[in-house]
N, C-alpha and C positions, 0 to 999 in steps of 0.2 A: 418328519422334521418339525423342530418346534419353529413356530409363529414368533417372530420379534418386536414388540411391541415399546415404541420408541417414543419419549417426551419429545413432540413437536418443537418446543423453545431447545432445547438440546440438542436437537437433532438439526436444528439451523445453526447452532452457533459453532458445533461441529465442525459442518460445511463450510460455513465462512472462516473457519480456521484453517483447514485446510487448503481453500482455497486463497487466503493471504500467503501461506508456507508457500505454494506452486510458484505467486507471484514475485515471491523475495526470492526463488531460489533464479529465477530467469533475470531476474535484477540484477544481480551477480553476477550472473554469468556474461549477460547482451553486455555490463557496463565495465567486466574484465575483460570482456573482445576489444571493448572500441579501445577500453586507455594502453592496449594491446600494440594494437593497430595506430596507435598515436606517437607509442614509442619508438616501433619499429618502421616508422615513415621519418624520422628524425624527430621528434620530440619538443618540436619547434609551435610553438601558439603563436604567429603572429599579427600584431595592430596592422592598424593604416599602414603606417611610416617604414615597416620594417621590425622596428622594438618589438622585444618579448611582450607575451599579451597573457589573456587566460588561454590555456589547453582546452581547444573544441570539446574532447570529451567531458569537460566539468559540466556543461548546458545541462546536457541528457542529464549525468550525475544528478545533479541539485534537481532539477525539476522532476524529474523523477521518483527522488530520493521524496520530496515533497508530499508528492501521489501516495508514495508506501506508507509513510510516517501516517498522515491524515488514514489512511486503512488500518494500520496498525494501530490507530488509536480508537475504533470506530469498533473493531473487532475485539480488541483486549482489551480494552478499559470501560465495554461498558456501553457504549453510545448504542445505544437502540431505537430508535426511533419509533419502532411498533410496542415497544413497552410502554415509551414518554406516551406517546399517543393515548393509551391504554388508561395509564397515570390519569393521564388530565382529562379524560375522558369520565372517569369515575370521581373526580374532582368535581365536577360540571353536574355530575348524576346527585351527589351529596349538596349540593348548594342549594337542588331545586327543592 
């Protein structure tokens, strides 16, 4: 059996791809139960007083939605921290 010989930076960003996909996919799913289970309790978000208010399940939603968005932008767009690092690391090296 051949030996697989794998580009380390590749072989991480990979992983954090696929491991964002796992994330969004339970996102969906945990935040399809609750607005689920929000409709079918009567569909009612109520304030103090009584008045219509937000839908409980919006919280999770947004905050959540939050977490993924900042991942998603960390994973696909680039942000690497151990690159920048790298960058300015060799920045630092050419100065001296």
């Amino acid at each position: 059996m051949e030996t697989l010989t794998r580009d380390p930076q590749l072989w991480q960003q990979a992983k954090a791809r696929a491991k964002f996909k796992s994330h969004f996919v339970t996102y969906l799913l945990v935040n399809a139960t609750l607005w689920l289970i929000w409709y079918l309790t009567g569909a009612e978000g109520l304030g103090r007083r009584g008045e219509a208010g937000i839908p409980w399940p919006a919280w999770t939603t947004l905050f959540w939605g939050i977490g993924l968005t900042a991942n998603f932008v960390a994973v696909y767009l680039g942000i690497n921290h151990n690159r920048q690092a790298q960058r300015e690391y060799e920045r630092l090296l050419r100065q001296q």
